[in-house]
C-alpha positions in Angstrom: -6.8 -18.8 -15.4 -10.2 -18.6 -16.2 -11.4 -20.4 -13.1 -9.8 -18.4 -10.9 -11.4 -16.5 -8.3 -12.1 -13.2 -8.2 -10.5 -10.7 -5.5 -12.1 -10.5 -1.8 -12.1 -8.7 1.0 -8.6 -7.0 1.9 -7.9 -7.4 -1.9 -10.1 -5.6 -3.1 -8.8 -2.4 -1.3 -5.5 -3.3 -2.4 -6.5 -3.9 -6.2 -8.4 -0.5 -6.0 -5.2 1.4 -4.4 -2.7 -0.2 -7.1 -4.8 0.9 -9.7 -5.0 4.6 -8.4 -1.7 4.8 -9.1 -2.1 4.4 -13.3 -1.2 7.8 -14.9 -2.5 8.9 -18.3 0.3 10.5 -18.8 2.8 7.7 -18.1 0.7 5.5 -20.4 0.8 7.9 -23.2 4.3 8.1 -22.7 5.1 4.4 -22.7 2.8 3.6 -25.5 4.2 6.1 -28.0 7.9 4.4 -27.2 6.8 1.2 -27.8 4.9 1.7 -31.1 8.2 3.7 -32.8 10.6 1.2 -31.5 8.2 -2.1 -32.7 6.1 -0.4 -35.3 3.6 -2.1 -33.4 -0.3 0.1 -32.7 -0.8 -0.3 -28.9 -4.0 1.4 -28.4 -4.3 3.7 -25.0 -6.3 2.7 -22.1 -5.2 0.5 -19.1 -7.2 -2.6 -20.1 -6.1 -2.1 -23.8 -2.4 -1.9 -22.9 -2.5 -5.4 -20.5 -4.5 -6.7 -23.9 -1.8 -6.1 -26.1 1.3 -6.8 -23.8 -0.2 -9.9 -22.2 1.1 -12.4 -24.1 4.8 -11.1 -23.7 5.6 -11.3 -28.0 5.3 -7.0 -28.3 7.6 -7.0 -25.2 10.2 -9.4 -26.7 10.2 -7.3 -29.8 11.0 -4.1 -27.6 13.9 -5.4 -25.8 15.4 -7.1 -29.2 15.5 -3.5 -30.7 17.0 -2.2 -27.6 20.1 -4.7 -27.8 20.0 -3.9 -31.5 20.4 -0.5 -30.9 23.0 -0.5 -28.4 26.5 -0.3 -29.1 28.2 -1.1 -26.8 25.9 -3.7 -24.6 26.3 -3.8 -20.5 28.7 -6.7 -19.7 25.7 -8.2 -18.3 24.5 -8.6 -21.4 26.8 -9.7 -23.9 26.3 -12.9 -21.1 23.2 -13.5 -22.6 21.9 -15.2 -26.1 20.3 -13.1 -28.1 17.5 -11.9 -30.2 15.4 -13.2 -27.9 12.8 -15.5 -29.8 8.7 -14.9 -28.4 6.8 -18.2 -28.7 3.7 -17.5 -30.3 1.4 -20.2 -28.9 -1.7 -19.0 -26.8 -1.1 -21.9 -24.1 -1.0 -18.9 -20.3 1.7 -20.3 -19.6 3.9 -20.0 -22.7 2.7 -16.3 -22.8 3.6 -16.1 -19.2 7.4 -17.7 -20.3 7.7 -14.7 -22.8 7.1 -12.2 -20.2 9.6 -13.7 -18.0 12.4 -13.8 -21.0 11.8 -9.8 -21.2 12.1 -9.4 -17.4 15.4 -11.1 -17.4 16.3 -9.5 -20.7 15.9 -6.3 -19.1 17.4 -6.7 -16.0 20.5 -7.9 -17.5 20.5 -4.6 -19.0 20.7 -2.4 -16.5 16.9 -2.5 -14.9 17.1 -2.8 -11.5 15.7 -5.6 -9.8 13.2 -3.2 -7.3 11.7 -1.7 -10.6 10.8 -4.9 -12.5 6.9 -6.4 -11.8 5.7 -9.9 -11.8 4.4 -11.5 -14.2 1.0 -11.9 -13.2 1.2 -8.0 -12.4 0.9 -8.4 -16.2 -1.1 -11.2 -17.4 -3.9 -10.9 -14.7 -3.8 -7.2 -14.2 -2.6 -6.9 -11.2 -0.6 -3.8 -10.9 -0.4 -2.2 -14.2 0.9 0.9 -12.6 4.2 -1.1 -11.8 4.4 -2.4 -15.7 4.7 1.3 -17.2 7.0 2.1 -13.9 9.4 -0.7 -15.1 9.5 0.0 -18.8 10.0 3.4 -18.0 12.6 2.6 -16.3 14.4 0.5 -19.3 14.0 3.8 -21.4 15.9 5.6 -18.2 18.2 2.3 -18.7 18.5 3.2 -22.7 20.0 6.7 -22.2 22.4 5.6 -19.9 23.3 3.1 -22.1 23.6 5.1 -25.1 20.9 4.2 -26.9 20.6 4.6 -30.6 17.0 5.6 -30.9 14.2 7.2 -29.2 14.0 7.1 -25.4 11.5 7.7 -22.2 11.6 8.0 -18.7 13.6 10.3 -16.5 17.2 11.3 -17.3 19.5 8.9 -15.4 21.3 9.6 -12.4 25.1 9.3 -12.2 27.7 8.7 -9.2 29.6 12.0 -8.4 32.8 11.1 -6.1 34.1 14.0 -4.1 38.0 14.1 -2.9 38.3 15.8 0.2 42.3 17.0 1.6 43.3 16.1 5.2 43.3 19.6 5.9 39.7 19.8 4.5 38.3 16.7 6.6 40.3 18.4 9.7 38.6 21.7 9.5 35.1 19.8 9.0 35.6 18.8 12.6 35.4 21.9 14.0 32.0 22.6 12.9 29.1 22.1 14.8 26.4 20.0 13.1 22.7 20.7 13.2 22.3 18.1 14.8 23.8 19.2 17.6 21.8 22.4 17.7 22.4 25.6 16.1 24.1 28.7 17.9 22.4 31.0 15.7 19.0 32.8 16.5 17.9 32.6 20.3 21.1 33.5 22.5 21.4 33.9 26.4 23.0 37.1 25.8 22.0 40.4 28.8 21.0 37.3 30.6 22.5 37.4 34.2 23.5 33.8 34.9 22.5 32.8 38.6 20.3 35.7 39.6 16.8 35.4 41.4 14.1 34.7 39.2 10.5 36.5 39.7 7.5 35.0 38.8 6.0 38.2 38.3 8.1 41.5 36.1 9.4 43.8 39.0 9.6 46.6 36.4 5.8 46.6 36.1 4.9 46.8 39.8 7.9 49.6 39.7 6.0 51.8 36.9 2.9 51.3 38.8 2.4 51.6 42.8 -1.0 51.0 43.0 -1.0 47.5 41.8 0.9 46.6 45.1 -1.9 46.8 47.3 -3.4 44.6 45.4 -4.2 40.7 46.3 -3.6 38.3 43.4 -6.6 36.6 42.7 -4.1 33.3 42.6 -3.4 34.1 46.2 -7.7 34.2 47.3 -10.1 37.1 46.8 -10.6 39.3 49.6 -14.4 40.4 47.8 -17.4 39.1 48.8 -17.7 37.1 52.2 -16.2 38.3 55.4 -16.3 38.5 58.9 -17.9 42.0 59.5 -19.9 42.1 62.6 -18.5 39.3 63.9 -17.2 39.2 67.7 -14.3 37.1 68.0 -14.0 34.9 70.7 -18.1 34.7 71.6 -19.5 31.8 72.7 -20.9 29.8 69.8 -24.5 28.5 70.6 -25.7 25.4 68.7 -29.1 26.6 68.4 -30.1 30.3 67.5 -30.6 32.2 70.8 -32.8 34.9 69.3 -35.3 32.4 68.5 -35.7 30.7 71.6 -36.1 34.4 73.1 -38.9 35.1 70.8 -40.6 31.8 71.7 -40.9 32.7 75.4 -42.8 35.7 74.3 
């Protein structure tokens, strides 16, 4: 693990996002579960929290006081043979195996699969944002499951069925969705279907009589050129007469 290279390019942006989304407060949260259920001191920070949880054995003992604590376990997890036992040798990938045994420990108890991380998310420091996010979620997991001891994470959400009459479900079709539109708000109503429409509002040229004579400025201007002192119908000389009159002079 030590050879391995460091992030580049595109990764680096996506390292740098992950870790944006570590909260403070999520990690003082997390932390202060852990250490009453364990008795363990995990110090705060982000790379002091991967240091203490990396090589899986504080994670085991979490999860082992969980089952203890729960009376009575998921289905799930009466399945599976427990305490689980951490192996304590410094080899990655035997700390890597311990991880793994608490992923599986707590999905079997209720986690869901969408909320767990990977292991390297863990061990290389991937996405420590998603670690808190999933043990969170076991504490979520803990209340639902009745937990005999301290919690965190949100309260958990529960199914609510509703039972609806035939009568009920009848009368439901009768109403217009939003979807649909809404007949509230703008109506049609003094509207005279199928009259003329004016481009213009009659009732203002009706309050005012002078704005009739009036040329549109949309329809041409009838300001500035015109055809004063113009004969209509003279003969149009190429050349200017009055010139060649002046020259014979």
């Amino acid at each position: 693990m030590s050879n391995r290279a460091g992030d580049m390019g595109m990764d680096v942006q996506v390292n740098r996002r992950l870790n944006s989304r570590y909260d403070a407060d999520t990690e003082k949260e997390v932390v202060q579960w852990i250490n009453q259920l364990t008795g363990e001191n995990v110090p705060l920070g982000r790379e002091n929290v991967a240091a203490a949880l990396k090589n899986g054995q504080i994670l085991i003992k979490l999860v082992n006081k969980v089952y203890e604590g729960t009376n009575p376990l998921p289905p799930t997890v009466t399945k599976k043979k427990h305490p689980f036992k951490a192996n304590t040798m410094s080899a990655p990938f035997k700390q890597m195996e311990n991880i793994q045994i608490f992923l599986t420990a707590a999905e079997a108890y209720g986690v869901p699969r969408t909320s767990l991380f990977q292991t390297v998310d863990l061990f290389e420091m991937r996405n420590m944002a998603q670690v808190l996010s999933c043990l969170l979620q076991l504490g979520t997991e803990c209340q639902r499951n009745n937990f005999n001891g301290p919690t965190c994470g949100p309260k958990p959400t529960y199914e609510t069925k509703r039972e609806f009459t035939e009568d009920q479900l009848a009368a439901s079709k009768t109403v217009i969705g939003l979807q649909a539109g809404s007949n509230k708000g703008a109506s049609q109503k003094g509207m005279s279907i199928g009259a003329v429409r004016h481009i213009a509002d009659i009732k203002a040229d009706d309050m005012s009589k002078e704005g009739q004579g009036i040329i549109g400025l949309q329809a041409g201007s009838n300001k500035g050129a015109s055809q004063s002192g113009m004969a209509m119908g003279a003969v149009r000389h190429i050349a200017d007469m009055k010139i060649g009159e002046m020259s014979d002079a």
